[in-house]
VEXPA-531093 format. One record per atom (N, C-alpha, C): y, z, x. Coordinates in steps of 0.2 Angstrom, whole numbers, plus 5000, padded with zeros to 4 digits. Layout:
YZX
...
This chain:
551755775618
552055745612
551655765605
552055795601
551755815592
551455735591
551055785586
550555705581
550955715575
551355665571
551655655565
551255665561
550555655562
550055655555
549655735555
549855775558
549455835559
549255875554
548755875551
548855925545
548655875540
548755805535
548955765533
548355735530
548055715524
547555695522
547855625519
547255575520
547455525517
546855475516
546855425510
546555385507
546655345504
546055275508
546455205505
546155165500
546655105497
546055075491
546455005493
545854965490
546154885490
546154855498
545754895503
545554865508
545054845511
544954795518
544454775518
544154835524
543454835524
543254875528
543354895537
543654815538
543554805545
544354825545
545054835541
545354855542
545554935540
545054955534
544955035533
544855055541
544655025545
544055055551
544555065556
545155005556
545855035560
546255065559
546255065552
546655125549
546555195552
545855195551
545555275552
545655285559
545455225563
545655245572
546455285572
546655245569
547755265569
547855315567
547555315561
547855395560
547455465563
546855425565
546655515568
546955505574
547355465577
547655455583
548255505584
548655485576
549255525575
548855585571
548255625571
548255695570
547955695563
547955645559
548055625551
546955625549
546955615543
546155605543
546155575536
545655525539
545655455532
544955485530
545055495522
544455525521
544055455513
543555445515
543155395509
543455405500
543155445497
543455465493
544155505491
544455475485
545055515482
544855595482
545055625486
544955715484
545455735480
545655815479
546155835480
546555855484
546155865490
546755895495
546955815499
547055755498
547155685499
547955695499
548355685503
549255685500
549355605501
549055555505
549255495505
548955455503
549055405498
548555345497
548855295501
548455255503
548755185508
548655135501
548955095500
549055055495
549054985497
548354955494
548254895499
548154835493
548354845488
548254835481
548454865475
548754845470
548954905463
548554915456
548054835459
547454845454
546854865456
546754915458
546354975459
546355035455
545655065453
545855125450
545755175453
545855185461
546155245464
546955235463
547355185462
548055195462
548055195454
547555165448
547955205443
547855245440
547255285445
547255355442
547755395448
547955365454
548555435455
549055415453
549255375451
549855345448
549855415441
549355405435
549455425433
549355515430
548955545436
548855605436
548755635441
549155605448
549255655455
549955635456
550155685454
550955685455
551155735462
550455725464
550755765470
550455725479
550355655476
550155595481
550655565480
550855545487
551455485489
551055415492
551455355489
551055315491
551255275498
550855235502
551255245506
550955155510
551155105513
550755035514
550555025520
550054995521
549555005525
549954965533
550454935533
551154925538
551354985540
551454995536
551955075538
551455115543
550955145540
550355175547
550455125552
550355085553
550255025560
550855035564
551355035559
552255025563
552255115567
551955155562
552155225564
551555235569
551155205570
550555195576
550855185583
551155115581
551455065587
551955125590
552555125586
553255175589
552855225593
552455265592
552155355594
551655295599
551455285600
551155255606
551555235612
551955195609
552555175615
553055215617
552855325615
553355355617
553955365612
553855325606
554555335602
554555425599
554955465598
554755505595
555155525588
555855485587
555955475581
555955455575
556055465570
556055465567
555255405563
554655465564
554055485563
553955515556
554355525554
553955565548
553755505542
553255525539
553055485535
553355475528
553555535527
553755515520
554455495520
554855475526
555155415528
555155345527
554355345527
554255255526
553755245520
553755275513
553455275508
553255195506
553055175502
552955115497
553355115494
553955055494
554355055489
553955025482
554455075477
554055045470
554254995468
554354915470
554254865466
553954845473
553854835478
553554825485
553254745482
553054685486
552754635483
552654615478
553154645473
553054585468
553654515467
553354495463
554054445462
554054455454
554854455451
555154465446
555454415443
555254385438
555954365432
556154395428
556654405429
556954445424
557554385418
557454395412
557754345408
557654375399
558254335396
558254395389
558154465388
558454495390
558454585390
559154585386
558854585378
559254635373
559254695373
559854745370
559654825370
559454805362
558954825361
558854875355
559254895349
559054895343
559554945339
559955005340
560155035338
560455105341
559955135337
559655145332
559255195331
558555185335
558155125336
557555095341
557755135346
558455135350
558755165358
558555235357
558855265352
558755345351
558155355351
557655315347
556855355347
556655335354
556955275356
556555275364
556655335369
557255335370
557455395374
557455465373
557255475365
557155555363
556155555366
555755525369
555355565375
555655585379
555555645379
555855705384
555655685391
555055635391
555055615400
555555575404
555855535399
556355475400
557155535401
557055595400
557655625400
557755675404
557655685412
557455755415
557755775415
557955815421
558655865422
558855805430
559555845430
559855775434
559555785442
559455845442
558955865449
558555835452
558155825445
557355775448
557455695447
557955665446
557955595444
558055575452
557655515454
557655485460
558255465462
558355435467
559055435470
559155355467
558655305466
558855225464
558755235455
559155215451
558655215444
559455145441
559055115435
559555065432
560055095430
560755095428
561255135426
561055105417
561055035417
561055035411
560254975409
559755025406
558954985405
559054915402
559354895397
559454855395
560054795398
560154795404
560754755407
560254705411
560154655410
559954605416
560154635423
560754605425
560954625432
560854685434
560754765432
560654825433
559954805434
559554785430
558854775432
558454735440
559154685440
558954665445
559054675452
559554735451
559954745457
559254825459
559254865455
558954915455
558154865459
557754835456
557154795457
557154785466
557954745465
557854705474
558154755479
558354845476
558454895481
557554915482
557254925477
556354935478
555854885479
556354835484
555754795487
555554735484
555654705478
555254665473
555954595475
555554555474
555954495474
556054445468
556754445465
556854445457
557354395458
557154365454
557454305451
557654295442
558154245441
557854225435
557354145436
557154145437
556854085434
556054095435
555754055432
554954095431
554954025434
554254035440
553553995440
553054015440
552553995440
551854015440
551554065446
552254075451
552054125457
552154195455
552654195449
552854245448
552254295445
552454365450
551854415446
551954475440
552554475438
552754505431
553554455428
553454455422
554054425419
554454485412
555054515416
555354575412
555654525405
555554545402
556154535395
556154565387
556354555385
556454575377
556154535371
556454455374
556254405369
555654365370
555154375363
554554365361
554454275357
555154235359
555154165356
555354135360
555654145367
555954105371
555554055374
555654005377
555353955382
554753975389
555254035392
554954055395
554554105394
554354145389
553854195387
553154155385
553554095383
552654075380
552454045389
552954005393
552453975398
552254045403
552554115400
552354155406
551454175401
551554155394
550754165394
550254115396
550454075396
550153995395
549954025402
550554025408
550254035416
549854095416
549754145413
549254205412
549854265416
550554255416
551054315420
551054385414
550954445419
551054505413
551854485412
552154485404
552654505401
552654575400
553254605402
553254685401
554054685396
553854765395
554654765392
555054805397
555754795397
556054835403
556154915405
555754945400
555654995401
554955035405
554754955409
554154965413
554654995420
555254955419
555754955427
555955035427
556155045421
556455115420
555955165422
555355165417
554955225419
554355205427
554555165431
554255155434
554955185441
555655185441
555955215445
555855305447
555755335438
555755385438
555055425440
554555375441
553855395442
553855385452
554055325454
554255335460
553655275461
553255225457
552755215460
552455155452
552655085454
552555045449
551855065443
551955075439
551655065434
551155045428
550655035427
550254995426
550354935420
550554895421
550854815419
550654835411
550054835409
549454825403
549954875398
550154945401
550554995394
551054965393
551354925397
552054905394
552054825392
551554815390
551554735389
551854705382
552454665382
552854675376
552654635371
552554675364
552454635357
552954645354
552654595349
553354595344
553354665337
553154695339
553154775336
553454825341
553854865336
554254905341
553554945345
553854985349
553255025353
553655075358
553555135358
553955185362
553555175371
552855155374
552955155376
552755215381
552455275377
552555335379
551955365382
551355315379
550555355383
550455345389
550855325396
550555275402
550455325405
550855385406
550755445411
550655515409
550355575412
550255625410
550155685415
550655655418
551055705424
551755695426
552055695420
552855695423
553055755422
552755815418
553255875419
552955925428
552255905429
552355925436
552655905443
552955825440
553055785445
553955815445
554155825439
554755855438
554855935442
554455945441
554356025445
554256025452
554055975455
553955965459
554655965465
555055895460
555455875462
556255935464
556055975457
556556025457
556456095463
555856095466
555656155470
555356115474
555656085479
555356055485
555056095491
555556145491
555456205496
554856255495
554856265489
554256325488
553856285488
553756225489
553056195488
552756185496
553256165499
553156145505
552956225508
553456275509
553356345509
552556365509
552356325502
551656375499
551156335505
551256285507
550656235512
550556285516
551256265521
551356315527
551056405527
551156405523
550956495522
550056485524
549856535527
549256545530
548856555520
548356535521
548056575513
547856645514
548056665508
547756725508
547156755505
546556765507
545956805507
545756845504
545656855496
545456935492
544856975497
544456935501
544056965504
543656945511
543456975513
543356985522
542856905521
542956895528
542556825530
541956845530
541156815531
540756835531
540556795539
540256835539
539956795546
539356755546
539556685551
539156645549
538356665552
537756625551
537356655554
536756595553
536656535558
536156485555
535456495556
535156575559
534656575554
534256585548
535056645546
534956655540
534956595533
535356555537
535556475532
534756435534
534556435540
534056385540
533356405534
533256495535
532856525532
532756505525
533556505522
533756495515
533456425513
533656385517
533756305515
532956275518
532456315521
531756295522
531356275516
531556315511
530956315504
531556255501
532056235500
532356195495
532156125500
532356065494
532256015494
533055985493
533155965498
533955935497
533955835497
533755825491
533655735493
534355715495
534255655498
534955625501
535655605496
536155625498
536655595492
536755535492
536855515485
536855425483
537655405479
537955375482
538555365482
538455275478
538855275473
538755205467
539355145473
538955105477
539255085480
538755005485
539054965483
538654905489
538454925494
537854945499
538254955506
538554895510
538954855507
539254795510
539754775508
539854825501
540554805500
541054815503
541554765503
542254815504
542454855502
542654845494
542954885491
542454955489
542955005489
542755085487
542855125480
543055055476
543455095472
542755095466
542255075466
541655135462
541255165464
541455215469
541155255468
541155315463
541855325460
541955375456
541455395452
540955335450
540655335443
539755355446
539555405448
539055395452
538355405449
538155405441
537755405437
537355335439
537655285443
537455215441
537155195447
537355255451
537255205462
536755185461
536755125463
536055115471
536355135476
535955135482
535955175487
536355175493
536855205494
537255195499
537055255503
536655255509
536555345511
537055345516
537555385516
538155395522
538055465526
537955485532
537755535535
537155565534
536555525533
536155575531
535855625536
535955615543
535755675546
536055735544
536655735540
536955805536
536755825532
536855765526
536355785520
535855785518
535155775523
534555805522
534355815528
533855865527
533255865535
532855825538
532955785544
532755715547
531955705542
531555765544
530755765541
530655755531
531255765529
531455755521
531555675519
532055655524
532355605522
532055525524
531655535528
531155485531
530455485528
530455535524
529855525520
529455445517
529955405515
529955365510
529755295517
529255275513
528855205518
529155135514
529655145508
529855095506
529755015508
529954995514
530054975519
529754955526
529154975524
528554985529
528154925530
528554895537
528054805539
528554765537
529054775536
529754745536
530154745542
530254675543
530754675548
531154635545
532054655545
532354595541
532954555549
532954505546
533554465553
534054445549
534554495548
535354495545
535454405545
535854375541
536354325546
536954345541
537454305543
538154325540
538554395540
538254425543
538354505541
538854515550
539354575548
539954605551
539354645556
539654675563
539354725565
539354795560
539754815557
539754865553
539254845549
539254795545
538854805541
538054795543
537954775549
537354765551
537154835553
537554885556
537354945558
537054985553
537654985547
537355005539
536654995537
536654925538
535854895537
535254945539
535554935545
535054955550
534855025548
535255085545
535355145545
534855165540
534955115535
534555115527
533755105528
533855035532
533155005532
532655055537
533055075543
532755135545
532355195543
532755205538
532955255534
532055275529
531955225530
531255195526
530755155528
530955165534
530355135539
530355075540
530655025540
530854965541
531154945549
531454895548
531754885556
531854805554
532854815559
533054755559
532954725566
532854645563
532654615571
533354615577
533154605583
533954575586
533854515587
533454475586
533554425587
533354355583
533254295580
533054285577
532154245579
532154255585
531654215588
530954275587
531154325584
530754395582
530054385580
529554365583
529054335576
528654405572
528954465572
529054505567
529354505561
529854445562
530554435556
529954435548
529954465545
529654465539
530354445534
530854445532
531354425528
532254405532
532454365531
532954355531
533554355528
534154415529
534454435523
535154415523
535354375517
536154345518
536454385513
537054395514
537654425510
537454385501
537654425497
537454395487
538354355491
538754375492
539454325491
539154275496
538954245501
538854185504
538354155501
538154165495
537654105491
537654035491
538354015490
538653955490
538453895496
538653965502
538453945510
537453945512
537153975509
536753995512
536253935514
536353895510
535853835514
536153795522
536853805520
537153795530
536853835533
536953905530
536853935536
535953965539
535553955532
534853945536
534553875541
535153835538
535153775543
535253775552
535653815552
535753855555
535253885563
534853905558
534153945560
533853915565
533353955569
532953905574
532353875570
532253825573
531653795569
531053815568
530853855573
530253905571
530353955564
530953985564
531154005560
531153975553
531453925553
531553865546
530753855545
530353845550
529653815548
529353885546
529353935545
528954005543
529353995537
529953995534
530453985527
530153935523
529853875526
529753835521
528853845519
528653875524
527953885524
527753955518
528253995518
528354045514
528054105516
528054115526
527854175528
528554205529
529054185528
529754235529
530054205521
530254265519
530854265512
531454275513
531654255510
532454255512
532754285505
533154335506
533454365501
534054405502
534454445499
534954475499
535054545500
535754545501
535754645501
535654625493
535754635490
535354675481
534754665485
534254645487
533554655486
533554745489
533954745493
533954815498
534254865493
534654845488
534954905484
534354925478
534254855475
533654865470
533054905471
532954875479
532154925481
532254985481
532855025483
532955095485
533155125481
533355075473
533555135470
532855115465
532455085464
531855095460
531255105465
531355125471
530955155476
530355105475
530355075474
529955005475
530154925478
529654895478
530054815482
530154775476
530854755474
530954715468
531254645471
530754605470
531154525474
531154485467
531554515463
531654465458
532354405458
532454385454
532954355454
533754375457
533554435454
534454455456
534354455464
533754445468
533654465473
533854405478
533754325476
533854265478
534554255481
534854215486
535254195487
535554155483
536254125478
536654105472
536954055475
536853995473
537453945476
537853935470
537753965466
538453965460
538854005457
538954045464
539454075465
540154085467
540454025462
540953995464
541654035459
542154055463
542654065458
543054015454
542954045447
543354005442
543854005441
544253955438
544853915437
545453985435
545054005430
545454045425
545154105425
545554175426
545154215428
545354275420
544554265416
544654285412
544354365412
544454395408
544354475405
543654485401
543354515406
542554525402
542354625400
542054635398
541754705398
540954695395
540854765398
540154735397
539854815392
539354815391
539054895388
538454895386
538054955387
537454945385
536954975394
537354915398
536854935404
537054995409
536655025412
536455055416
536255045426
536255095430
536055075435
536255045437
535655005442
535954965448
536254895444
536054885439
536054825434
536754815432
537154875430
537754905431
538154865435
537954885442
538254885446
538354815448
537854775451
537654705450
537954685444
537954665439
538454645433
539154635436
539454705434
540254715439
540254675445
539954655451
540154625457
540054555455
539554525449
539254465450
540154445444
540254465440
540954475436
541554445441
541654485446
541954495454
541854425455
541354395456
541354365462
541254285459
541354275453
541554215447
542254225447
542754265448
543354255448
543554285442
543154325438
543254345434
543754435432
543854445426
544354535429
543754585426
543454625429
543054665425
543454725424
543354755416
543554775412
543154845410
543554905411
543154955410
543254965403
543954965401
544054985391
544154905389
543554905384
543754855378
544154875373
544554795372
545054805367
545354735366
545854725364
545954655358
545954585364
546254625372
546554575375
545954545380
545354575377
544754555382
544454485378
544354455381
543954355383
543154375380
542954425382
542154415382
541654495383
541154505379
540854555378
540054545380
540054575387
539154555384
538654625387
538454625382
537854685377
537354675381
536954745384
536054725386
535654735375
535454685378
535054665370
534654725369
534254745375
533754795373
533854855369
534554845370
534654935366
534554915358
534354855356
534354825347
533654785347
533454785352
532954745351
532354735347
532054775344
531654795338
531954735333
532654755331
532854695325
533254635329
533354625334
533654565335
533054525337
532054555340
531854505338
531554485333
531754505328
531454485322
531954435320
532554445322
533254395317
533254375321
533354365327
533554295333
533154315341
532554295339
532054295344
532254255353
532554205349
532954175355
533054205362
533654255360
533954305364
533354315370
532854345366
532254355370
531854325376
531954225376
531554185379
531854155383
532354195386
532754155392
532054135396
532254085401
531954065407
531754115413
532354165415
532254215419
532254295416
531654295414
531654365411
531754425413
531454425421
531754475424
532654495425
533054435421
533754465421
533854505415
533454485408
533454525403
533054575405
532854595409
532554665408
532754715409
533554735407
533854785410
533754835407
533654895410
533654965408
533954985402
534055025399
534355065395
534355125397
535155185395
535455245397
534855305395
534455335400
534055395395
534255445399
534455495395
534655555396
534755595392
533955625389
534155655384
533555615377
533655665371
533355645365
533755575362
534555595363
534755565358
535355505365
535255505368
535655455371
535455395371
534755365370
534855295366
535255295361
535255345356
535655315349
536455315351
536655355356
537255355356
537555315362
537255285367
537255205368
537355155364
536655145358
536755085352
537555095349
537355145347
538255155344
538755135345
538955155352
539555125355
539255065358
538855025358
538754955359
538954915353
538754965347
538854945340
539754905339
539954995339
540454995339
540854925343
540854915348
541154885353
541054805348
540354785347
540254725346
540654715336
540654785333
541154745327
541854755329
541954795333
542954785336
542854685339
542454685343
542454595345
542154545341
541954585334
542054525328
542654535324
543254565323
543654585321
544254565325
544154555332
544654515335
544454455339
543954435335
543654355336
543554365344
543254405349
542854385356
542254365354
542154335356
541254305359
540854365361
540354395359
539854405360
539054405363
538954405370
538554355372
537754415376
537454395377
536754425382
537054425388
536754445393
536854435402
536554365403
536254355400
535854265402
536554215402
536854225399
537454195398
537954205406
538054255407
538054275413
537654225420
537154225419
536754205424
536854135424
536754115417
536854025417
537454015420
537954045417
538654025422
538654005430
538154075433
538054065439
537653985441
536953965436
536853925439
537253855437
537253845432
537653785432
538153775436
538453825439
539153805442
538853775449
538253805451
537853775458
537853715458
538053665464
538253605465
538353565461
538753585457
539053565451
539853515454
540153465454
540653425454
541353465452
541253485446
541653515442
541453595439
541953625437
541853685437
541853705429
541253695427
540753715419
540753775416
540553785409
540653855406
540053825401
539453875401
538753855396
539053855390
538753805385
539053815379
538853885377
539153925373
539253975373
538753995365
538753935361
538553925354
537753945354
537553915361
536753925363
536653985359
535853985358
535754055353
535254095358
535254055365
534954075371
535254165373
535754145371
536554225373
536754235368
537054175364
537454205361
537354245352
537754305355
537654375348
537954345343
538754335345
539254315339
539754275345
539954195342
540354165344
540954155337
541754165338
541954145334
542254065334
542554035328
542753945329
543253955331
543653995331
544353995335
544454045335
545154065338
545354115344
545954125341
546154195341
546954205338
547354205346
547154195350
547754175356
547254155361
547654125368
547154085372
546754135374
545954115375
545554155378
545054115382
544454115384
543854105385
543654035381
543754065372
543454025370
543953935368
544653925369
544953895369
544653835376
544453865382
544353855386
543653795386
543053835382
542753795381
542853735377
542953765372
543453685366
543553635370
543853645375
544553585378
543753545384
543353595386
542653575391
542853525387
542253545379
542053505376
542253445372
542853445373
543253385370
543353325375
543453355383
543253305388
542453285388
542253305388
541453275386
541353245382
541653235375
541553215370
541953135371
542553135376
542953095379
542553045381
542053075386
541853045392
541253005389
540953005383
540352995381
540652955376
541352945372
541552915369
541652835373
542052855381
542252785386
541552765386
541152805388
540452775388
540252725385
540052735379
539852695373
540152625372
541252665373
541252585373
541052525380
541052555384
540952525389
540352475387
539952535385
539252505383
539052445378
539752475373
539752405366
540252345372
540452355375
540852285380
540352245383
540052305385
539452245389
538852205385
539052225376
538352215374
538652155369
539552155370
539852095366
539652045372
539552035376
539751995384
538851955382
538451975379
537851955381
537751895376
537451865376
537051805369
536951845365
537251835359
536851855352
536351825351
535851845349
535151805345
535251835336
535051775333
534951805325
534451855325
534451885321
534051935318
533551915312
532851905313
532451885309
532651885302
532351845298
532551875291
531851905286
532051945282
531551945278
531151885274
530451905271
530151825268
530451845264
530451905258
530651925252
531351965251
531851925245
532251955246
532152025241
532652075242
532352165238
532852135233
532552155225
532652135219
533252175217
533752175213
534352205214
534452225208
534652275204
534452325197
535352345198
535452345193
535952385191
535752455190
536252485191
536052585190
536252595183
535652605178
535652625168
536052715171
536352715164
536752785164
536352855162
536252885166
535652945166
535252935170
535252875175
534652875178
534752925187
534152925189
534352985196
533953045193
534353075199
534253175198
534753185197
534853225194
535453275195
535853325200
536153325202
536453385207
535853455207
536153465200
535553525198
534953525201
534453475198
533953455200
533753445206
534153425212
534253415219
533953485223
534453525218
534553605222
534153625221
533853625215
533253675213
532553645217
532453575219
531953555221
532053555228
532453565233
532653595240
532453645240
532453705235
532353785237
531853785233
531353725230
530653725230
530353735237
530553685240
530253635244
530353705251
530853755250
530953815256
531353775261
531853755260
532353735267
532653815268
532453805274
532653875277
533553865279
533553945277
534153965274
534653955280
534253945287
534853935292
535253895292
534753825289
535153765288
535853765285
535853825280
536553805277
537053855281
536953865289
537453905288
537553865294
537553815296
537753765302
537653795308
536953825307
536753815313
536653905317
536953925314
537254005315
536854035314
536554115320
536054135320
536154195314
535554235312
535854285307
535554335311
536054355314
535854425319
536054485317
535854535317
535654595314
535554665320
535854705318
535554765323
535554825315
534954845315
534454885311
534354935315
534154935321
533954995325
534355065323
533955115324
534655175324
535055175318
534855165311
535255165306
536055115307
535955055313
536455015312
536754985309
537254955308
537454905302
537554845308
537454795303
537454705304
537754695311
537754655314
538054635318
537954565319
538254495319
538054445317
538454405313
538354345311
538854315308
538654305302
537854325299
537954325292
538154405287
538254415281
538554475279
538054465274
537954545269
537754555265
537954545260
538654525260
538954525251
538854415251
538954395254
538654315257
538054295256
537854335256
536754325254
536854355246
537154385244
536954425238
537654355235
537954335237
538354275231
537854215231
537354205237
537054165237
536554135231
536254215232
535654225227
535854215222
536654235218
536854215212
536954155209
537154115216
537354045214
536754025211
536054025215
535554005214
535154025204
535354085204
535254105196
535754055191
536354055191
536554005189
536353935185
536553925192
536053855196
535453825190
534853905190
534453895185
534353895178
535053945176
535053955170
535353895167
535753855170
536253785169
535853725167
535153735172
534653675173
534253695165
534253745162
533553765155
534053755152
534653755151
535053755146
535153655145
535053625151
535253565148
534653515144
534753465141
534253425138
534153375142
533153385141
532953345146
533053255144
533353205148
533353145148
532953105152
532853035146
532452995148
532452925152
532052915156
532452855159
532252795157
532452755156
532452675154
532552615159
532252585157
531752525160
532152465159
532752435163
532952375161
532352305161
C-alpha cells in the first residue's frame, strides 16, 4: 500500500505539544514529515488556530501553503490504517475557509456606485476567470449571498448576534447590534472580508477589515495574490516542476568524514538557541531568535558532546520536576543535563536540591507541594530545598549564571482576567522579552506585536530614559522588587541604545495622542500579585507613580482604562454603604452633650478692606515654595531628555512658560495697586 503523504512537508501552529507529538507519529506513518518550524519547502500548515503568526504570515505571503485541520490528518490516518485506499489525497480534505467560526451577518448596504468602483478597480479583487475559486459571493453586498457562500465554507451564520459569536459582518456603524458586538468585544468586519477572503482560499486576518465609519479600500492585507493567481492558472507546470528530478550545473562531490571532521576540529560550533519555553506549548516565537533563552534541541548534532557539556552551570543540582508532562520532563532532563545537573526520580531523593513547578501552575503550587512527602515539606520549610520554576532554568542558561530572583518563584496570581485586553510592550530585550509575552499570556491578556490606536496599554522598560526619569519621577525607580526593574536594554552596536529610545519614544507620544496608559513592568507584576488570593478579580490603580509614565482621565472608546473607573466606583460604592452603616449604628447609640466652652469667641463684623487679597495669597504661596506639583493634581512631570528626546509626560513646555507669565502679571497687578489700611472696630 502507497503512503498518501510521501514526499509531503508539513507544519503546525496553535497546538498543544502532546498532540503535535501524534500528529508527527501519523504523518510519518502516511510518508509525510512534520517539521518544527515554518520553512520553505513546508506545503501544509495544520491549523489548530488562526491567531497565530505562522497562519498570518502564510496566509499572507505563502501562496504556495494549503492549509489544512488537524481532523483531517487523524481521519486520513484512521481510513490508510484500516486498508481504505480511496480517496486519500490531501488536498481533498483542505480547511474550509470560514471552518469554526460563527457569523452574524446583518445590515450589509452596497456602497455608492462611485465607492463600488474604487473598491473593485484593485486589480486583486478582479482576476481572470480561470483563477477564481469554485465558491465566491455572486453579489458582495447581498445579505443572503453572503450567507449562503459562508455556510458552503464551513462557518455557521446566523442573523442574530450573541456574545458566542466570533465575527459580526456588516456595513452599518449605528445599528443596535454594532455597538453590543463592541461592548461584547466581537471583531465587526466589513464584507469585503467574506469576498477577499474566498478568493485567498483561507480566512483573513479580522484586524485589516475592521469597519469604520471612513471609507477604506481595504487593500494592504495581502501580498501574494499575483502568485497565487499564477499559480492557480498553471497548476500543471507547477506540479510538473516538483516532480522533475532537479537539475545539477555540477558534479556531486564526494562525501568524505574525515576531511569534514578535520575541518570542523579547530572551529567552535556553540549550540543553537531557539527563542522558545522549553515547556511551552505553543511554537509560534520562535521566529524572532535575537531574544531566546535556551531551548537546546538535538544537540548531539549541533555541537560536539566535549563542546557542549563544557558548562557546570548546574553543578550539585538535583531538581524533582512536579506537574510536569513526560515530554517535558525528558526536556528537562536534557538541559539540566546538558550542564551537569541531574533530575531526581523520585521525590524521596535526599539529593533533591530544588523543586521545580510549571510558571502556569502558580495558582496551584501550594496544593501541589502539599502534596509532597513530608520529609520533603520539612527541608522547603527549613530552606535546604528551593522551590522554583522553569524560568529559573531559562534565566540561568541564558545569563550562564544561577538567577533565583523573582521571576524565578512560583505566582499564585496567575489568574486569567475577565476582559482580555491588548497590551505591547518596547524597550526590552532577552529572556525578559520573552517572560513579559508569556506572563501577558497567562493574565488573559492579547500580546501585541504592532502598537496602534486600538491597543489598551503600553509598557516601557524605564532604563532606556533613566538618566531623566530619575530626576523627574524617581518613583519609577523604587518599586519593592527591583530585580523586576532591572531589565536589560538592546546593545548592539554604537548606536542601538539611541535607536531603541527612539522608537520607545516614538511609541509613547502615539499613546499620548491616543489617550493609552503608559505604565513601567511593576505595573505588570502588581497585577500579578494582587490578583493572588484575591476574592475578586483587581486591576492596581494605574494613577500610582510606582508605574505609572502617562495615565489619561478618559478614554476615546472602551478600553483598560474604563475598566478601572467602573473598579473604582465600586469601591467608592462599597465604602460609601460602609459609612452609612457606620452613621446607623452611631444614631442607635446614647447621645451625650458635648462639653461647652467657658468663653464665648467674641463676634466682629468683617470692615471693608479688611483680609488679603487673592493677589496677595498668591504671591505669598510662591514665597513660601508650594511645590509646583501640587497644582497639577497630583500628576507626575515626566520627561525623557536622554538621547536629545523630547518630553514625554503629562506636563508640556508651553504650560510651564504660561505659568511663569501668570505669575509676572500677578506681580506687576500686586505694585500697581494701593496699599490699604486696616481699621479697628
Amino acid at each position: 500500500m502507497t503512503k498518501p503523504f510521501l514526499g509531503l512537508n508539513f507544519c503546525c501552529t496553535g497546538l498543544g505539544s502532546l498532540h503535535r507529538q501524534q500528529l508527527e507519529r501519523q504523518i510519518g506513518a502516511l510518508g509525510g514529515v512534520l517539521h518544527v518550524d515554518l520553512m520553505s519547502l513546508v506545503n501544509y500548515l495544520i491549523v489548530g488556530g488562526r491567531k497565530t503568526e505562522k497562519y498570518k504570515y502564510s496566509v499572507r505571503y505563502r501562496h504556495d501553503i494549503a492549509f489544512v485541520s488537524p481532523a483531517a490528518i487523524t481521519d486520513l490516518h484512521g481510513r490508510w490504517v484500516a486498508g481504505d485506499d480511496a480517496d486519500l489525497d490531501i488536498n481533498d480534505h483542505l480547511l474550509p475557509v470560514f471552518s469554526n467560526f460563527t457569523v452574524c451577518v446583518a445590515r450589509v448596504e452596497p456602497p455608492s456606485p462611485e465607492n463600488m468602483s474604487r473598491l473593485f478597480a484593485e486589480r486583486f479583487r478582479t482576476p481572470p476567470a480561470q483563477a477564481l475559486p469554485p465558491v465566491m459571493p455572486k453579489d458582495t453586498f447581498s445579505a443572503e449571498n453572503l450567507i449562503e457562500t459562508m455556510q458552503k465554507l464551513g462557518a455557521d451564520v446566523s442573523a442574530t448576534l450573541t456574545s458566542d459569536c466570533s465575527v459580526f459582518v456588516g456595513t452599518d456603524t449605528a445599528g443596535k447590534r454594532f455597538k453590543m458586538a463592541r461592548q461584547w468585544q466581537v471583531p465587526v468586519v466589513h464584507p469585503l472580508w467574506v469576498y477577499d477572503s474566498c478568493l485567498r482560499g483561507a480566512a483573513l486576518h479580522l484586524d485589516d477589515y475592521e469597519l469604520t465609519d471612513q471609507f477604506n479600500l481595504y487593500s494592504s492585507t495581502l501580498f501574494t495574490w499575483k502568485n497565487l493567481y499564477l499559480a492557480r492558472l498553471r497548476p500543471s507546470s507547477d506540479k510538473a516542476a516538483k516532480l522533475a528530478p532537479e537539475k545539477r550545473d555540477r558534479a556531486l562531490l564526494r562525501k568524505s568524514l574525515a576531511v569534514w571532521t578535520s575541518i570542523m576540529s579547530s572551529t567552535h560550533q556553540p549550540a543553537k538557541q531557539v527563542r522558545e519555553s522549553a515547556w511551552e506549548d505553543s511554537l509560534e516565537g520562535a521566529t524572532r531568535q535575537e531574544t531566546s533563552p535556551l531551548k537546546l534541541l538535538n544537540t548531539d548534532s549541533l555541537a560536539p558532546p566535549s563542546l557542549a557539556r563544557q558548562s557546570t552551570l548546574f553543578e550539585g543540582f538535583t531538581f524533582w520536576p512536579v506537574g510536569l508532562s513526560v515530554p517535558e520532563q525528558k526536556l528537562l532532563r536534557k538541559v539540566v543535563e546538558l550542564h551537569l545537573g541531574a533530575v531526581a526520580l523520585a521525590a524521596e531523593d535526599s539529593r533533591v536540591t530544588h523543586v521545580l513547578l510549571l510558571v502556569r501552575d502558580g495558582p496551584q503550587a501550594h496544593l501541589m507541594l502539599s502534596m509532597l512527602p513530608n520529609v520533603m515539606k520539612r527541608k522547603i520549610n527549613r530552606k535546604e530545598v528551593a522551590v522554583v520554576t522553569d524560568w529559573f532554568v531559562e534565566r540561568s542558561v541564558f545569563y550562564n549564571e544561577v538567577r533565583q530572583d523573582a521571576w524565578c518563584r512560583p505566582m499564585d496570581g496567575i489568574v486569567p482576567l475577565l476582559s482580555r485586553f491588548r497590551v505591547c510592550v518596547s524597550g526590552f530585550t532577552g529572556v525578559e522579552l520573552l517572560h513579559i509575552e508569556k506572563l501577558i499570556g497567562l493574565l488573559h491578556l492579547e500580546y501585541c506585536d504592532v502598537f496602534n490606536a486600538k491597543r489598551d496599554l503600553l509598557i516601557v522598560n524605564v532604563n532606556l530614559f533613566k538618566k531623566s526619569l530619575q530626576a523627574n519621577s524617581p518613583q519609577l525607580f523604587e518599586y519593592k522588587h527591583q530585580e523586576i526593574l532591572a531589565c536589560p536594554i538592546h546593545k548592539h552596536g554604537a548606536d542601538s541604545r539611541s535607536v531603541a529610545a527612539m522608537l520607545a519614544k516614538n511609541k509613547v507620544n502615539a499613546a499620548k495622542k491616543w489617550q493609552i496608559p503608559v505604565v513601567s513592568v511593576a505595573y505588570l507584576w502588581e497585577m500579578v500579585e494582587i490578583l493572588g488570593g484575591q476574592p475578586n478579580l483587581q486591576l492596581p490603580d494605574i494613577f500610582d507613580r510606582a508605574w505609572c509614565i502617562y495615565a489619561p482621565k478618559s478614554s476615546l472608546r472602551s478600553s483598560l482604562m474604563d475598566s478601572i473607573k467602573a473598579q473604582k466606583e465600586i469601591e467608592q460604592d462599597t465604602n460609601e454603604n460602609q459609612e452609612k452603616d457606620s452613621e446607623t449604628q452611631d444614631e442607635d447609640r446614647v447621645q451625650l452633650p458635648s462639653p461647652r466652652k467657658l468663653k464665648d469667641k467674641h463676634k466682629y463684623g468683617r470692615l471693608v478692606g479688611g483680609g488679603e487679597s487673592l493677589t496677595e495669597k498668591l504671591l505669598k504661596s510662591k514665597e513660601h515654595g508650594i511645590p509646583e506639583s501640587d497644582t497639577r493634581n497630583g500628576e507626575p512631570d515626566i520627561s525623557i531628555d536622554d538621547e536629545n528626546l523630547t518630553q514625554v509626560g503629562y506636563g508640556s513646555a508651553d504650560s510651564e512658560k504660561g505659568v511663569d507669565e501668570l505669575w509676572k502679571k500677578l506681580e506687576d497687578i500686586n505694585d500697581r495697586l494701593p496699599k490699604r489700611r486696616r481699621t479697628r472696630g
